[in-house]
Backbone as ProteinMPNN parsed JSONL, in Angstrom:
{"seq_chain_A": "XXXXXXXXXXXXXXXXXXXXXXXXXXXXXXXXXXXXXXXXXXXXXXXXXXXXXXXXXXXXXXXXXXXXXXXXXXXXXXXXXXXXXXXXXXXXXXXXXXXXXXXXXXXXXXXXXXXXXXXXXXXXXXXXXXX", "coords_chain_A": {"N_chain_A": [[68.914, 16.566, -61.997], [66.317, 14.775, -63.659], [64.614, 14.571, -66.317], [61.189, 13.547, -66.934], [60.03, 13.642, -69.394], [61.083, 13.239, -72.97], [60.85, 14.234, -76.11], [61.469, 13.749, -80.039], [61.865, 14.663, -82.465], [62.228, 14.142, -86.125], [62.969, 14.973, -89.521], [62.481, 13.314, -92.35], [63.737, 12.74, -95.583], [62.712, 11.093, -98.075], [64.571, 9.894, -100.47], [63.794, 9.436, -104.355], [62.549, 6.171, -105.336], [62.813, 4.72, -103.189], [61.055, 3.688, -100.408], [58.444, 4.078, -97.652], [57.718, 1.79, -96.27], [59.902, 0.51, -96.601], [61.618, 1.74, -95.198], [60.73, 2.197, -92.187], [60.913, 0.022, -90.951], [63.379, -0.384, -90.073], [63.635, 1.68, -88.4], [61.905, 1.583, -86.235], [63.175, -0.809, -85.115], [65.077, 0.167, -84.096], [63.588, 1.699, -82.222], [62.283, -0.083, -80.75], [64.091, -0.869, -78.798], [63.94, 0.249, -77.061], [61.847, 0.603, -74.247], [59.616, 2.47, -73.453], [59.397, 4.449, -75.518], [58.012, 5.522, -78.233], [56.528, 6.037, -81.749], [55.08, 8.518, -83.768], [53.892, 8.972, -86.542], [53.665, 12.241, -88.225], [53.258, 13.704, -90.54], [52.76, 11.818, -93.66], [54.73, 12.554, -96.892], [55.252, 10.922, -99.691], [58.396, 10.168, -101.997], [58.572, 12.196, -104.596], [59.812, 12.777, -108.243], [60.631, 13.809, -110.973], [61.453, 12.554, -114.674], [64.647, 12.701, -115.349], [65.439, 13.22, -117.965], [63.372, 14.431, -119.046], [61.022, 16.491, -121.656], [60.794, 19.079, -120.794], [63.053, 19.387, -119.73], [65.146, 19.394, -121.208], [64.567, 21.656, -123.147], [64.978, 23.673, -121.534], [67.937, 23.535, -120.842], [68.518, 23.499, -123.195], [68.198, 26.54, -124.31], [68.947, 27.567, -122.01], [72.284, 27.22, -122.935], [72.264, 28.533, -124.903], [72.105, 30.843, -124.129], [74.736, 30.889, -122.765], [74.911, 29.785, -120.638], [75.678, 26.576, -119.214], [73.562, 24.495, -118.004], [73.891, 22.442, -115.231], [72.042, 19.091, -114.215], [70.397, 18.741, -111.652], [69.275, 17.471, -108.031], [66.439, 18.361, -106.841], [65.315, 19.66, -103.452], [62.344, 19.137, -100.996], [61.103, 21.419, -100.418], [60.461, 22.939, -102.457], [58.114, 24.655, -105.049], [57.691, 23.001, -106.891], [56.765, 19.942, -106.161], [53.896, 20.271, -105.891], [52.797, 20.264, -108.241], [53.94, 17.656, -109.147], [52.514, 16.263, -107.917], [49.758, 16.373, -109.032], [51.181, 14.672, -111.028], [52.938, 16.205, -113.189], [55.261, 16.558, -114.793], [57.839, 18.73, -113.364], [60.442, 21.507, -113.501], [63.145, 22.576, -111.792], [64.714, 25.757, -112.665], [66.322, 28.293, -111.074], [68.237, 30.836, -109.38], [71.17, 31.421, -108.115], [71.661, 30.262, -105.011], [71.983, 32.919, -102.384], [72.189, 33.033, -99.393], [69.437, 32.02, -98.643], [66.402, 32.347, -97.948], [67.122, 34.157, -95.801], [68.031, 37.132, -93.673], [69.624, 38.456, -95.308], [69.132, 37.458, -97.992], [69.728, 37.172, -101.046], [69.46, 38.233, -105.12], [71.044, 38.122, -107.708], [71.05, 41.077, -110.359], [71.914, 40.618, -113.245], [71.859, 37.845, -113.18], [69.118, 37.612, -112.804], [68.043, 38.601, -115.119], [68.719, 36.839, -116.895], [67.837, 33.995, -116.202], [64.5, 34.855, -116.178], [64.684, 35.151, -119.004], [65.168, 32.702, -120.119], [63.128, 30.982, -119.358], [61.099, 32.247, -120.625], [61.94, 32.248, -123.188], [62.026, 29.235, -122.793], [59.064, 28.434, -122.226], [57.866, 29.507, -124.803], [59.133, 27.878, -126.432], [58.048, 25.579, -125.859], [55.751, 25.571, -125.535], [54.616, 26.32, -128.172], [55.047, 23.705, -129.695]], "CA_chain_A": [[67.503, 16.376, -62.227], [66.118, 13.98, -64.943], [63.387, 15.12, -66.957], [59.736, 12.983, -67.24], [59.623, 13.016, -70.877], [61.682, 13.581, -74.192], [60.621, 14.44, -77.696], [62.349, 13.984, -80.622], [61.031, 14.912, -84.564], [62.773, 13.513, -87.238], [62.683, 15.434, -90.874], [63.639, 12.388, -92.765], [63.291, 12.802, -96.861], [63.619, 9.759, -98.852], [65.304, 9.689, -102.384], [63.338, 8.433, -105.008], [62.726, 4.556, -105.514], [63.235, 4.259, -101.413], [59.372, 3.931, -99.895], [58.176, 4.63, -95.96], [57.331, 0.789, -96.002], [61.413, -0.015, -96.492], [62.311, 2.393, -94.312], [59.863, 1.976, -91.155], [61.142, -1.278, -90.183], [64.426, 0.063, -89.472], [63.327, 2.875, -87.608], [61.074, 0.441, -85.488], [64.295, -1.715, -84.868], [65.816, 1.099, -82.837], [62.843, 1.953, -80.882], [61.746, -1.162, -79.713], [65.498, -0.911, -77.864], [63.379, 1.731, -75.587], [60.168, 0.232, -74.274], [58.79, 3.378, -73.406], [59.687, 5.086, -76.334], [56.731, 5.415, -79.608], [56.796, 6.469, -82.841], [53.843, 8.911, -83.957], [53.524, 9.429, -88.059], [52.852, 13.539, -88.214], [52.688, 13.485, -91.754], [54.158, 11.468, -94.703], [55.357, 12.864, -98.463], [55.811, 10.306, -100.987], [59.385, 10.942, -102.64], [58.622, 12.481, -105.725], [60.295, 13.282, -109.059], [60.872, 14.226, -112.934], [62.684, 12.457, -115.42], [65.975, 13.827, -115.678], [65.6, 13.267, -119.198], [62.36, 14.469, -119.744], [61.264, 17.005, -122.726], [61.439, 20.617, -120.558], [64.729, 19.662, -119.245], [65.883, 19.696, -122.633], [64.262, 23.015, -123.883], [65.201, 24.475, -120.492], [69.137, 23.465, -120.978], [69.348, 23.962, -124.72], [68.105, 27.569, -124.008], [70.037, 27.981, -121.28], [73.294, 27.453, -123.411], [71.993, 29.134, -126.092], [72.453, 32.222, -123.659], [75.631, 31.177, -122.362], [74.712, 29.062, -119.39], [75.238, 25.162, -119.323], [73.42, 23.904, -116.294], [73.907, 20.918, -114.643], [70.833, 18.997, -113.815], [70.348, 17.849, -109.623], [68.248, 17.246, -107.35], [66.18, 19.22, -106.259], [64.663, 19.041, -102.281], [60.926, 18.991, -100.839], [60.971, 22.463, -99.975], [60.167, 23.623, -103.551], [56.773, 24.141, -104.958], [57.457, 21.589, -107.723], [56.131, 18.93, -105.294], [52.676, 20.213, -105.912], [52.747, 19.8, -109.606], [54.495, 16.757, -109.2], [51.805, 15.18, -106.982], [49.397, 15.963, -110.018], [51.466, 13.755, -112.741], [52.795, 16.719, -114.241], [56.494, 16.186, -114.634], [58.582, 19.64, -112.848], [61.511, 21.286, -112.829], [63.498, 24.352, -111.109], [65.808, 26.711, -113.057], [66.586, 30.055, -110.884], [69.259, 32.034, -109.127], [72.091, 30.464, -107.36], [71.751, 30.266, -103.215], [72.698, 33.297, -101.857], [71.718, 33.19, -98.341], [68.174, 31.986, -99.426], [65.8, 32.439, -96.548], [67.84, 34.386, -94.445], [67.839, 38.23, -93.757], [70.428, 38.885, -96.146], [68.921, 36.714, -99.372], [70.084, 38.269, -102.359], [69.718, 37.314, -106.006], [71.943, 39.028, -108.445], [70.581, 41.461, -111.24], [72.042, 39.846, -114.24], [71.186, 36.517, -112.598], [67.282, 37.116, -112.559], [67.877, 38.118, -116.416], [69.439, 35.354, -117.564], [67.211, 33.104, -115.952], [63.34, 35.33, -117.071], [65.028, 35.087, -120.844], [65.569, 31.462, -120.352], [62.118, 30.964, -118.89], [60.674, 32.556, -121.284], [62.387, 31.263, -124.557], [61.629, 27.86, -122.829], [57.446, 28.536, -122.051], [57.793, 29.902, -125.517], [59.282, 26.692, -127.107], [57.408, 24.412, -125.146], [53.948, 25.845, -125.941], [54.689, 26.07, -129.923], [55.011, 22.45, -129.682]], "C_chain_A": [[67.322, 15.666, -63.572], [64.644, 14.472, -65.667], [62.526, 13.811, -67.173], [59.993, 12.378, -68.492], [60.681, 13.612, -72.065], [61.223, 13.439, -75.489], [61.392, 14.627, -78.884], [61.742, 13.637, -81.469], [62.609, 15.071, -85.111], [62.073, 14.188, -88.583], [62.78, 14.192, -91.862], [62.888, 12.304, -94.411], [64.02, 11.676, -97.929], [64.004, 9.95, -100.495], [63.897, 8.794, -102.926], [63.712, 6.975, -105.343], [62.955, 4.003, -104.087], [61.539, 4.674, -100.806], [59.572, 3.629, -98.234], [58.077, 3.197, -95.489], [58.954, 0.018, -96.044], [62.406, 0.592, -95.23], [61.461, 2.482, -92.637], [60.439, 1.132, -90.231], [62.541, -0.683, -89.711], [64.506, 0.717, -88.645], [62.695, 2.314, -86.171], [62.265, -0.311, -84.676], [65.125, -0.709, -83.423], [65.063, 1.561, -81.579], [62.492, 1.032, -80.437], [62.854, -1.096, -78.714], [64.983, 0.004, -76.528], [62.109, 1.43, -75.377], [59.53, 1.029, -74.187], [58.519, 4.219, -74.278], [58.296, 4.911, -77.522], [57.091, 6.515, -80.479], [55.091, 7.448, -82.968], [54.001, 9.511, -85.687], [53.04, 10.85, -87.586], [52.696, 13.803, -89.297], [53.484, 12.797, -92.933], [53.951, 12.093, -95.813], [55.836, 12.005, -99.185], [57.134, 10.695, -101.661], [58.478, 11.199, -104.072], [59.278, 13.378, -107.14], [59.949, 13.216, -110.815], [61.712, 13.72, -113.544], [63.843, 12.903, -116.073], [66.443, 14.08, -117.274], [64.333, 13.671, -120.157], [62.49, 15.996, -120.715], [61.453, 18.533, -122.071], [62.477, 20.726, -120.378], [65.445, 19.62, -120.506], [66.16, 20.945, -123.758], [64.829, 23.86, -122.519], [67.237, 24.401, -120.389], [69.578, 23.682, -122.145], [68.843, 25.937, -124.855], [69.237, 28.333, -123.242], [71.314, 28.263, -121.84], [73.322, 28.31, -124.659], [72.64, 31.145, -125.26], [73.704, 32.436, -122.776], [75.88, 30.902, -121.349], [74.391, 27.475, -119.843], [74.917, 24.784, -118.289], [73.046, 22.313, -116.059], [72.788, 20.674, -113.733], [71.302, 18.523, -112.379], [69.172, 17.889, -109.371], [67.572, 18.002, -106.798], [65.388, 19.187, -104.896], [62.855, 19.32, -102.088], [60.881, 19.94, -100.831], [60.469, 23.341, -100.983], [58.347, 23.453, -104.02], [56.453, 23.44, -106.169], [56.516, 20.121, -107.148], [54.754, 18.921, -105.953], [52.158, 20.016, -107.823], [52.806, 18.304, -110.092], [53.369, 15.43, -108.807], [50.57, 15.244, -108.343], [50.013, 15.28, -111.435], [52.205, 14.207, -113.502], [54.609, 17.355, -114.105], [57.457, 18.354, -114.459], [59.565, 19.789, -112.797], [61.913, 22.955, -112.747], [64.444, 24.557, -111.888], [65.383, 27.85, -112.69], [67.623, 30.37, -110.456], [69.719, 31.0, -108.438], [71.593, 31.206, -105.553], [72.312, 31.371, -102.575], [72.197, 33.724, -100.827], [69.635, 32.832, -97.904], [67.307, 31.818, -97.935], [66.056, 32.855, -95.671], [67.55, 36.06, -94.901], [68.454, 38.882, -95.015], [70.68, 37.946, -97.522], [69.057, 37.849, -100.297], [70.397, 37.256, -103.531], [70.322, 38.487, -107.063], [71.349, 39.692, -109.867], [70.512, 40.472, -112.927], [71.583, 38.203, -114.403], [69.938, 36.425, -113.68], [67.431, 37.673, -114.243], [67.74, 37.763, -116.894], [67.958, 34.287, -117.481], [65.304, 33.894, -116.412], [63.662, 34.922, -118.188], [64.765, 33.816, -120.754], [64.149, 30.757, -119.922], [61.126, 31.256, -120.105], [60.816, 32.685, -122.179], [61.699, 29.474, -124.368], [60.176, 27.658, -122.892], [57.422, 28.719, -123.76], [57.963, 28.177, -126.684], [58.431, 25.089, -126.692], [56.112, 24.434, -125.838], [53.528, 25.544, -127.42], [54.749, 24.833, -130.481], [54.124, 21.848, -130.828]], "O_chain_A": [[68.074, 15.916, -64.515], [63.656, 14.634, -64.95], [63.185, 12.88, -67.637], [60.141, 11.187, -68.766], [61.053, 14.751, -71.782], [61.254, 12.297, -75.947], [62.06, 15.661, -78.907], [61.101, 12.588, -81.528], [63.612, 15.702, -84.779], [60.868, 14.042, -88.789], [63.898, 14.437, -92.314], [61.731, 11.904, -94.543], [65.154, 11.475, -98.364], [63.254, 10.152, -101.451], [63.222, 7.94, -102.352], [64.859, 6.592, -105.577], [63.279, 2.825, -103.937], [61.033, 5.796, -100.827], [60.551, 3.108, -97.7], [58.316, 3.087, -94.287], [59.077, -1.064, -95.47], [63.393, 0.174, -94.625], [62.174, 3.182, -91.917], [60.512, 1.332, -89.018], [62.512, -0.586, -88.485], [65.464, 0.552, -87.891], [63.128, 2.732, -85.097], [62.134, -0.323, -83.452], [65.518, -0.957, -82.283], [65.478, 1.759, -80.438], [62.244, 1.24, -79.25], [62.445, -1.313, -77.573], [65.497, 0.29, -75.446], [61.227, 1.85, -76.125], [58.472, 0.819, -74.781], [57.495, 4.884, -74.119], [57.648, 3.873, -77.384], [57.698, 7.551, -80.208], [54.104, 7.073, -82.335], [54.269, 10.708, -85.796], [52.171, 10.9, -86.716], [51.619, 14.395, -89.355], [54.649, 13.106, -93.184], [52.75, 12.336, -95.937], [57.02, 12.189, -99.468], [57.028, 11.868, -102.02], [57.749, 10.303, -104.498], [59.231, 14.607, -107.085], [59.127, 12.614, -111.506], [62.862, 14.095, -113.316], [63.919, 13.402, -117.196], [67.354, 14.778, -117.719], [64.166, 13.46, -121.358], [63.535, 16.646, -120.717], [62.204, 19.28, -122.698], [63.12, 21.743, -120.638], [66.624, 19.972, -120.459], [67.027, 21.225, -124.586], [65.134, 25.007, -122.845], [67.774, 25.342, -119.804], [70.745, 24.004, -122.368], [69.437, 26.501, -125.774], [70.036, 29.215, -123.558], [71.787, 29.354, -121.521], [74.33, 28.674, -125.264], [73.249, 32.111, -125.719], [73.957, 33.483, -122.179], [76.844, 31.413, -120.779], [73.423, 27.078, -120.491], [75.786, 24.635, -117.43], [72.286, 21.457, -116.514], [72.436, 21.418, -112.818], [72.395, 18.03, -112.101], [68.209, 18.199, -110.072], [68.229, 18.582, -105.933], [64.422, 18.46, -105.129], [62.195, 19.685, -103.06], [60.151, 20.019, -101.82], [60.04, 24.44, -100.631], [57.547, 22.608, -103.617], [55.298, 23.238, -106.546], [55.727, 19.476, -107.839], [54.342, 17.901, -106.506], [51.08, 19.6, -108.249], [52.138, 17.777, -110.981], [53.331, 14.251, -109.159], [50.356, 14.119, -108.794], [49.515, 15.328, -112.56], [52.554, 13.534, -114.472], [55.005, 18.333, -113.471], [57.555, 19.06, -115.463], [60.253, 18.901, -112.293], [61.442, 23.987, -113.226], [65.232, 23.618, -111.997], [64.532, 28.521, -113.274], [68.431, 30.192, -111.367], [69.119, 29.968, -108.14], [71.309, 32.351, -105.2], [73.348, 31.027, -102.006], [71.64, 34.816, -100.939], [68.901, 33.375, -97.077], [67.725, 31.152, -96.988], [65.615, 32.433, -94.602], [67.059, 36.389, -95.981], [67.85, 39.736, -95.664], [71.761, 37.687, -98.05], [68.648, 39.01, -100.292], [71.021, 36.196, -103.494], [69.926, 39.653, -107.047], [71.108, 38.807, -110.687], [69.576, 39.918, -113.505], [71.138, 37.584, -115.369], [69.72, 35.761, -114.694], [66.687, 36.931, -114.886], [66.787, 37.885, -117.663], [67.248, 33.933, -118.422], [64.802, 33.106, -117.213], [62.832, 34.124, -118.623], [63.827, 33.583, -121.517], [64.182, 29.599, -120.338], [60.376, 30.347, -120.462], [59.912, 33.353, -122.68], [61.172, 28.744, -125.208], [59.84, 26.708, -123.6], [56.748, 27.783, -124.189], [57.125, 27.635, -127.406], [58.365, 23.966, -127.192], [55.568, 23.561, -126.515], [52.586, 24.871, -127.837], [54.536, 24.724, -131.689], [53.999, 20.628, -130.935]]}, "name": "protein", "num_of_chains": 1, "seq": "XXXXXXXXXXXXXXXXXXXXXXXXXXXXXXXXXXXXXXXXXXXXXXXXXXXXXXXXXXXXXXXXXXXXXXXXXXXXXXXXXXXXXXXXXXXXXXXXXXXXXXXXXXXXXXXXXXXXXXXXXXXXXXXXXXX"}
């Protein structure tokens, strides 16, 4: 038996400096290969980010080592609620607990962890604000 119809959603999150207008046409290229086939926009997200060199990431890593943690900056994905900061102007960034099972029944973040990281939070709000 052949089925009528097929649906298929695409997550697709672009890196910064890569726009929906570079990446469209490509996408386009493959479906025209299927005449019946259409594309339907369900919603787009702008990539957006923080200069990896900007001034919290500096108070937020010289803290950090101050307590005995050097952290290495990355990327961080859409899923965070930096985005919404981000979309007002207002340059974001994440320092918390490492991944352990994060969204799943058995998420767990480690005592000393969530320490570390409040102190470091709150040396950095602290140094930031005194500005």
């Amino acid at each position: 038996m052949i089925p009528r119809s097929c649906t298929f959603e695409a997550d697709i999150r672009l890196p910064p400096g890569l726009s929906i207008n570079e990446v469209m046409p490509h996408i386009q290229s493959i479906i025209e290969s299927y005449p019946e086939a259409k594309i339907e926009d369900v919603r787009y997200d702008p990539p957006l980010w923080s200069p990896p060199d900007g001034d919290m990431v500096k108070i937020i890593r010289r803290n950090a080592r101050i307590l005995g943690v050097d952290p290495k900056p990355i990327i961080s994905l859409g899923g965070s609620d930096l985005k919404f900061w981000r979309r007002l102007g207002i340059p974001s960034y994440y320092y918390g607990p490492t991944n352990h099972g994060m969204g799943t029944i058995d998420e767990y973040v480690e005592v000393e962890e969530l320490l570390h990281i409040t102190k470091v939070h709150l040396l950095s709000a602290y140094e930031y604000l005194k500005r």
